[in-house]
Every structure is written in structure tokens, then in C-alpha cells.
N, C-alpha and C positions, 0 to 999 in steps of 0.2 A: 476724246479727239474724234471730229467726225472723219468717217471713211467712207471710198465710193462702194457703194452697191455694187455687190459680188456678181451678179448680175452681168455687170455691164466690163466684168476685166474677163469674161467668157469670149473666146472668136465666136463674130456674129454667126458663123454658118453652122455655129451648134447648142442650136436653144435648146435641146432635152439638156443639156449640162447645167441648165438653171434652175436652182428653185424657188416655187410661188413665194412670190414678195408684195408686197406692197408698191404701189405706183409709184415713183422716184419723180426727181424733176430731170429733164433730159440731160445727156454725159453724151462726150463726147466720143462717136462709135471706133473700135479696135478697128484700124486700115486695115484693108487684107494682106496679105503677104506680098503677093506680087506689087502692091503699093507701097513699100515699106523701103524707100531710096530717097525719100527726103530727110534734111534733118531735123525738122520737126513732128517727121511720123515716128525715126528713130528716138527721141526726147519724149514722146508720148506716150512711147511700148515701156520705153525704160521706167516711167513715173506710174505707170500705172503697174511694173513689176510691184515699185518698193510698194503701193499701197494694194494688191494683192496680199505679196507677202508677207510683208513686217504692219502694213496697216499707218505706214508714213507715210505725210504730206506730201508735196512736191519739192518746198521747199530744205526740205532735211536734205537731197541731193547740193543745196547749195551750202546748205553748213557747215556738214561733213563732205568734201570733194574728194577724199577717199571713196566711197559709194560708187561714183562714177568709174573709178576704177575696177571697180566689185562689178558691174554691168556691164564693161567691154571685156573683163575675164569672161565671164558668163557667156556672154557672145562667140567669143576666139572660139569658147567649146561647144559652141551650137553649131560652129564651122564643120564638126565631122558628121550633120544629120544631113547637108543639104547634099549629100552625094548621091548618085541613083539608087544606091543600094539602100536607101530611106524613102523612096519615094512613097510608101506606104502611110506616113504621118497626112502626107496632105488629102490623102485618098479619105482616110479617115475624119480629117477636121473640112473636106468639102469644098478644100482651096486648089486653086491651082500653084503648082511646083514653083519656087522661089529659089533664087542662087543666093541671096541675100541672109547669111545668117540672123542678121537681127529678128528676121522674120519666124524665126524659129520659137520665137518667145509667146507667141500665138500655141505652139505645141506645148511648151513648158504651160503656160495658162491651164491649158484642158488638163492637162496630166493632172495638175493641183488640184482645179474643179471637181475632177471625179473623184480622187481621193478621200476630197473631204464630204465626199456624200456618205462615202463608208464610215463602220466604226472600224475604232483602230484596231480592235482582234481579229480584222477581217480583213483589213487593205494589204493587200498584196496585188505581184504585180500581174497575178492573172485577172484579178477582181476589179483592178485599173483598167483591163484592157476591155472587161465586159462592159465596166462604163461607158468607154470612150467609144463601140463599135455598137451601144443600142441603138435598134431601128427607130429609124426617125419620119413619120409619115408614112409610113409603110413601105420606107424605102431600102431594106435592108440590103447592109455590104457586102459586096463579094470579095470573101478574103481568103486566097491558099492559105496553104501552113508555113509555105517560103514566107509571105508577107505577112501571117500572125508573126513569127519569130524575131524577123527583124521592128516589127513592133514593141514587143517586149525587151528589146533591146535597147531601143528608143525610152520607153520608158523607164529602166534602171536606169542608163545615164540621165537624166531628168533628174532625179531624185539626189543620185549620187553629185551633181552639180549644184544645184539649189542647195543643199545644207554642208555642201566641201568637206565633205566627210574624207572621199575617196575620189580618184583618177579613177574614171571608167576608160578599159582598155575594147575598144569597139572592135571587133575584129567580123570579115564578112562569113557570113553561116551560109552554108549551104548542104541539103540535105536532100534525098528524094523520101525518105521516110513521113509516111504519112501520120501519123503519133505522133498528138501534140509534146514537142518540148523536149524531142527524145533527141540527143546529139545537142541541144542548145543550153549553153552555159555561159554564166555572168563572168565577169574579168577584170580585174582592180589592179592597179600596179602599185608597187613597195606597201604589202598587207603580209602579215604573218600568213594568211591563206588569199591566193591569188584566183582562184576558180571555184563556182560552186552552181552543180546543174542545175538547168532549169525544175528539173523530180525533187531536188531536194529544198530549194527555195523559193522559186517561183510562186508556188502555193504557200507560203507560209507568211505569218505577217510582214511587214518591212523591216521595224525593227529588229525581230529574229533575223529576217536573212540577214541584215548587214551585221548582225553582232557575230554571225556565225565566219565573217571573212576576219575577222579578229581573235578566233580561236586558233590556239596553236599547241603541243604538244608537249611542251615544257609550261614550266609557269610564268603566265603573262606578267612581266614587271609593270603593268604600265597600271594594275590592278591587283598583284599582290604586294601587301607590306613584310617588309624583312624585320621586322622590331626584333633585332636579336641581341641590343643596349639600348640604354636610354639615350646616347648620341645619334644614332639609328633615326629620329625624328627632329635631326635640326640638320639646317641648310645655312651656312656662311654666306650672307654678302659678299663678303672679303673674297672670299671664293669665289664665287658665280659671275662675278659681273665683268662683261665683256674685254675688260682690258687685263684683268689676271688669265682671264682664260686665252688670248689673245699671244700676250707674254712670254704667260708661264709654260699655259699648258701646248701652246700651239696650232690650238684650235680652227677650223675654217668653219665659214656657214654658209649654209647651202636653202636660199628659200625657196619655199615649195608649196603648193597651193592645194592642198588639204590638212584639214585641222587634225587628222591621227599620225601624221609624219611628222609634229608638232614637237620641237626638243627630241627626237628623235637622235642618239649618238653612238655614230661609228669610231670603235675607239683606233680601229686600225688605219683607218683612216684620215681619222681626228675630225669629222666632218657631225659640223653639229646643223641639223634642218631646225628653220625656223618658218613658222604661216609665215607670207608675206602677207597679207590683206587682212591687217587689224580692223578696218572700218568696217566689216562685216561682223565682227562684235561688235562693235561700237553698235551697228543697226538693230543688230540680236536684242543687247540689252535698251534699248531705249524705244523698239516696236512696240505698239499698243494692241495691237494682236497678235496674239501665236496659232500657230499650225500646229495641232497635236501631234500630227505623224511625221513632220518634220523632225520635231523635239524629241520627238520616241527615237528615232534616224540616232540624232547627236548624242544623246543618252547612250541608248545603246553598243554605239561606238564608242564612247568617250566615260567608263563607269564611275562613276567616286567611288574608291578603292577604302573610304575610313566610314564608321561608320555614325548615319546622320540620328537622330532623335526626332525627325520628322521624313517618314518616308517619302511625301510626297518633295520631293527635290526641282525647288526653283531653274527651271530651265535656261533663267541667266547666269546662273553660277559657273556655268563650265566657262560660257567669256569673258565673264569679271576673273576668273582664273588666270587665262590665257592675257590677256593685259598688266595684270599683277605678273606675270613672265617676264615679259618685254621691260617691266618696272625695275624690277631685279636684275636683269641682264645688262640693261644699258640707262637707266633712270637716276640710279641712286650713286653713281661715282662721274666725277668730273671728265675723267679720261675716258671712262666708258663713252661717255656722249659724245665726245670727242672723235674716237676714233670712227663710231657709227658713224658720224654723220659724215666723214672720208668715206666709207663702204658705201652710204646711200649716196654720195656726190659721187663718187666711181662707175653705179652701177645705174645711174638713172641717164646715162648718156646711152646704153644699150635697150635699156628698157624702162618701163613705168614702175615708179614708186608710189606705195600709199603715202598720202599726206602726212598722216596720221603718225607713222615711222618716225617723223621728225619733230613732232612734239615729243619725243625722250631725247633729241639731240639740244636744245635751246629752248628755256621757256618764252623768249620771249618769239617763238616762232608763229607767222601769220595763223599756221594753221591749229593752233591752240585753244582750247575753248574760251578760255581768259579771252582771248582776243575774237573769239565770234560772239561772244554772249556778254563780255563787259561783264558789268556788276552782276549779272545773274550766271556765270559760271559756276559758283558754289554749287547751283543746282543741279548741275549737271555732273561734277567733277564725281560726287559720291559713291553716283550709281554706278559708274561705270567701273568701280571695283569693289573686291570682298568689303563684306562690311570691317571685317579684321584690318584690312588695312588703312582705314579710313581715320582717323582722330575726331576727338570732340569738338574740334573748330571745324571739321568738315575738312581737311588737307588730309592730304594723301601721306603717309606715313615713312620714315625711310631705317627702320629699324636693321642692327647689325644679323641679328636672329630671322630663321623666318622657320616655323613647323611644317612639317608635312601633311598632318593631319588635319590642323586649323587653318593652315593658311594654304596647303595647295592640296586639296584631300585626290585629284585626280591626276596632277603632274609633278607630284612629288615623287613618288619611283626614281621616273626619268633624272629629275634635278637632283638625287640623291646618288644614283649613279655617274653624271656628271659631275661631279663633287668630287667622288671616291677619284674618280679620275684626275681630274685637277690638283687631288691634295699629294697625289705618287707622284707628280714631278717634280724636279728639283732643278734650280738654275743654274745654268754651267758656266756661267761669264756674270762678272764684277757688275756686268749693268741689269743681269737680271733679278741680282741679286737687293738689286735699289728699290725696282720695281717690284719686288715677290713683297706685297701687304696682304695676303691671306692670313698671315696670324699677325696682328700690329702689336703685341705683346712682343712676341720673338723678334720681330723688326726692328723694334726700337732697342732690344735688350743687346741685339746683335751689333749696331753700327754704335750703340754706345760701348761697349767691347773694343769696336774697332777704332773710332778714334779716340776714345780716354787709351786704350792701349797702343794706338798708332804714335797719340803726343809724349806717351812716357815712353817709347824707343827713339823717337826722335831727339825726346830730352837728355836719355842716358846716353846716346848718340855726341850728342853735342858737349856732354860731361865729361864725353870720353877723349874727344878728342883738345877739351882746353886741357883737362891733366896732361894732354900728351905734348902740348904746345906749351905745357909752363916747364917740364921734363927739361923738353930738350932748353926751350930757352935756358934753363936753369944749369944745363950742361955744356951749354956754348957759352955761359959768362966768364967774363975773367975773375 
């Protein structure tokens, strides 16, 4: 697939962030910032994200219309740069100050640019900011430490946005300490570690740092396995899927917009987080480029916990995962799809829903690939989950079983601890009792119990009372 010249997704006011290329045929120049209020400069930043990033056309935006969801998320969170307390981005990319978030994707560009001029044992988000502040013509910047700091602040949120790892929690620094870095620290909300200073991260690769806000002091379930029986690596359908957990267990879902909060369950609260923005797998898996230190980011955050026979680990796999979720949750039982698509009809009147959501409610929904692609959906249907779950005609598979190992080697903890949960309730009313199909063995063994046993008290009922009516009649004859 051809892509544009990297070149040209650079803001024009920072040609050292390019390297020597080959002569291109001309592309269309990135507006500057302060130009960035029509809606075809906005459609232009945004297109020229996805083939930055992912290395998609323009037209994939119109395939997948989840995407575009993915890119006014992305926006909402470039709303917290354009405050004064960032005016340092534009100082550095050579524009003038914009109120227009969109325009912020001009700083998200450079940030990525210089990145990947690093290798990846090296890119950190101090070695990001020497990129981004070489002299240029010999015009070197005048930067306090006040505006280094809020720079590199700038920059983690960047990172931590593009690959939806983590909520960066921006909070304003202020310091008279002239020591790089001394007093300034990163800040993530809902992470087993929410802070970690600039001394002990900021210099170290990306990966390391974000894997380090996912260390905790007990053992991470999300990455160690309990195989303490051979049940210990099987997951119920019967179980998992939305309308027993719904039912049975009581469950609410809470979605949330990074992929480590992912199945994430409060059992005290019964509150189970789901990603909202599937199409950003959907983009994951079907880019034709990858970003190594993005995928280092997701990796790292996100480990496969079983272990693989090829170290080098397909950086689609954690989204083929993550959809294989949604499959299971809400895919594979009638009621489940049912009820979702009440939750997605409820909740799309307050706010936006991915497309994408509602292909597990209705196959025969507009936004289904069947329906963008016609006859060539098979090609696409495959990829976009484990190969495990896939069959030999290329359909998607809807098995009662599903492993933890083989089929969710990264979010199977979580679905197993969900499980454990769902399988301790029990129903307290005659209708939940109709409803509970977590074991369809027992279910069926039960209500045949109840009515071959309800019609034989009925019958002896009814036996009882003709003896009692031939009695008397027999007593009242003359």
C-alpha cells in the first residue's frame, strides 16, 4: 500500500524533523495551526494522522466510521494542551498559539517524527524533547526549566494518547528549582501506580517507563496465571456473556477510554470497564505500518502472560484479543446482543458510540464489514481476530469453551476472575432462575425436575381429590 512521504505529515516550520529522502511528487502542505478552523483543514490533519500512524489511506476513514470517532477522542484530549500553561509546544514547533485543539495534531506529528529518528533503547521522553528543541539554522531556543517541564509533559501525554494505553492526568508544575526534572512527575489515572518522577522515568526508554506505572506490590493478575487445576484455564461462554452477567451476576459496565482499564472488575461494586473505541483495533490490526515504540508502549503495558514459542510477538495480537472480548461478551448469545444494543441505544443519545459496538448487536447491521466489503468481507473478517478463533471456512467461531492460554494469553486473568465471580451467584426469584443458563446441563436437568415433578403433584392432586369425590358421593347414595 502506497503511503505519503513522512516528510510531508512533519509541521512545515520543522524541517530538521525530516530525513533526506528522495524527491516526492508534491502533497498537500500541513495548514498551520492558527489555520486549522475549516472543515477541510480539520479532515486533512485527521487523514493525514491515520497515514502517519497506521500508514491508511484516506479512505479507511470512510469504511470504518468508528475511526472518526477515534480522532474527535484524540482531539477532546489535545483540548487540555491549548491552555497557557502549554504555550511552550508552539514556541517549539515555530507556530503561533492556537485555541483550536485540532491543531494540536501538528505537536502530536513532531512528537512521533522525532521518536522515530531514535532507536527504541533510546527514546525517551528526555531524548524526544532534544529532538524536538535542535537548533534550527542557528537559531537556537530559549527554553527555562519552567517550559522544559511543561514540555515533557506535553510530550507523555502524546504518547500516552496515541496508543490509549493510559489517561494522562496533566496537572500544572511549578517549580523555582533550577535542576532539570527535579519536582516533575508523570500522572495516569486508574493504574495500579499513578505517579512516577521525572529521575526515575523520564530518562529511561518508553516502554520501561509506562510498564513501570503498571507495577504494583502484590501479584499483577492481569499477567500472572493461577493454574492451581486444570479448570483454572477454561472460560464459559454460558458464563461470560453479557446477559448472564447482566441477570445473574448484576453487573454494570462502565466504558473507558484506555485499553489497560480493559475488563477491568470491581467486584464491590460490580462494575465491569469496558474500551469503548474498538475501531482503534480494528486500525491496529489492518495498518500497513507500525510504529515500533508505539507497539513497545502497548506491549509493555499489555504483556501476554502464557508463554509464546516465538518471542518475537505479533503486535496485532493484543487487538485481535481485545475484539475476541467484545465476541465473547456480547457476540455469541442472542440476549446478549439484545440487551447491548439497549445500552448502546441508551447511551448514544448522551454521547458518541463506535460504529463498530453494533456489529455484535445485529449482523445485518450497516456498519458490518459483510456490508462495506460485500463479497470480499471474508478477507477482512479473519484478520481481525485470533487465528484460534477463526474456522476453516474463514467465520468467526462461536465455541461454548474458550482457554486462557490459547485463546486470551493476555485477558484471561481478568475473564477468569470474572467468571469466579459470576459462577458465586445464585438466583433469588423463580425468573432468575429461567434465565441462569451458565450450566445448560443443570438447567435443563432442573426444570425437567420441576415440571415432570410439578405434573406428578398435579396429577396425584387431581387423584386425590376424584377418590375424595367418589367417597363422598358414595356416602351420600341411598
Amino acid at each position: 500500500m502506497e503511503t505519503i512521504p513522512l516528510h510531508n505529515l512533519v509541521p512545515v516550520s520543522r524541517p530538521d524533523l525530516v530525513p533526506p529522502m528522495e524527491p516526492q511528487e508534491p502533497q498537500m502542505p500541513i495548514p498551520e495551526p492558527n489555520e486549522v478552523e475549516t472543515t477541510s483543514a480539520t479532515q486533512h490533519l485527521r487523514e493525514m494522522a491515520l497515514k502517519l500512524l497506521f500508514g491508511l489511506p484516506e479512505r479507511h476513514m470512510t469504511e470504518w466510521p468508528g475511526v472518526l470517532l477515534v480522532c474527535k477522542h484524540l482531539e477532546n484530549c489535545f483540548a487540555l494542551l491549548i491552555s497557557s500553561d502549554y504555550k511552550i509546544i508552539w514556541k517549539i514547533l515555530r507556530s503561533p498559539p492556537s485555541t483550536n485543539p485540532v491543531s494540536c495534531w501538528n505537536w502530536c506529528f513532531a512528537v512521533v517524527q522525532a521518536a522515530k529518528q531514535l532507536p527504541d533503547e533510546k527514546a525517551s521522553i528526555e531524548e524526544v524533547f532534544k529532538m524536538l528543541t535542535t537548533a534550527i539554522d542557528d537559531e537556537p531556543l530559549t527554553i527555562t526549566q519552567q517550559e522544559k517541564n511543561q514540555a515533557l509533559l506535553a510530550i507523555f501525554a502524546v504518547f500516552c494518547w496515541i496508543t490509549v494505553t493510559f489517561q494522562p492526568s496533566l496537572v500544572k508544575y511549578e517549580s523555582d528549582d533550577s535542576r532539570s526534572g527535579v519536582g516533575l512527575s508523570y500522572r495516569v489515572e486508574y493504574a495500579p501506580r499513578t505517579e512516577i518522577s521525572h529521575l526515575q522515568g523520564g530518562r529511561r526508554p518508553l516502554a520501561k517507563m509506562f510498564r513501570a506505572f503498571t507495577s504494583r506490590t502484590e501479584a499483577n493478575p492481569l499477567q500472572t496465571a493461577t493454574a492451581t487445576s486444570v479448570n483454572s484455564d477454561i472460560l464459559y461462554a454460558s458464563v461470560l456473556n453479557y446477559f448472564t452477567l447482566l441477570t445473574i451476576g448484576k453487573v454494570k459496565i462502565k466504558w473507558v477510554d484506555s485499553l489497560y482499564n480493559h475488563l477491568d472488575f470491581d467486584r464491590h461494586t460490580r462494575i465491569l470497564s469496558i474500551f469503548r473505541l474498538p475501531s482503534f483495533c480494528v486500525t491496529k490490526i489492518l495498518e500497513s505500518q507500525s510504529i515500533g515504540i508505539l507497539n513497545g508502549i502497548i506491549d509493555a503495558v499489555l504483556p501476554i502472560a502464557s508463554f509464546k514459542d516465538d518471542e518475537n510477538n505479533d503486535p496485532k495480537a493484543v487487538h485481535q484479543e481485545i475484539l475476541l472480548t467484545y465476541h465473547l461478551l456480547f457476540g455469541q448469545s442472542p440476549r446478549s446482543r439484545e440487551k447491548l444494543k439497549d445500552l448502546l441505544d441508551h447511551i448514544q443519545s448522551s454521547e458518541s458510540v463506535d460504529p463498530f459496538l453494533y456489529t455484535y448487536c445485529n449482523r445485518s447491521n450497516p456498519w458490518s464489514p459483510s456490508s462495506l466489503f460485500g463479497a470480499k468481507a471474508e478477507a477482512f473478517i479473519p484478520d481481525l481476530y485470533p487465528p484460534s478463533a477463526v474456522g476453516l471456512d474463514n467465520s468467526l467461531q462461536k465455541p461454548d469453551i474458550y482457554s486462557t492460554r490459547d485463546d486470551f494469553p493476555v485477558f484471561g486473568q481478568r475473564l477468569l476472575k470474572l467468571q469466579q465471580y459470576n459462577m458465586g451467584q445464585q438466583p433469588s426469584r423463580w425468573k432468575d432462575l429461567w434465565r441462569d443458563r451458565r450450566n445448560p446441563l443443570q438447567w435443563y436437568t432442573f426444570w425437567a425436575v420441576v415440571i415432570v415433578g410439578g405434573a406428578s403433584i398435579v396429577l396425584s392432586i387431581l387423584q386425590l381429590g376424584v377418590g375424595i369425590g367418589q367417597l363422598v358421593m358414595a356416602i351420600i347414595a341411598p
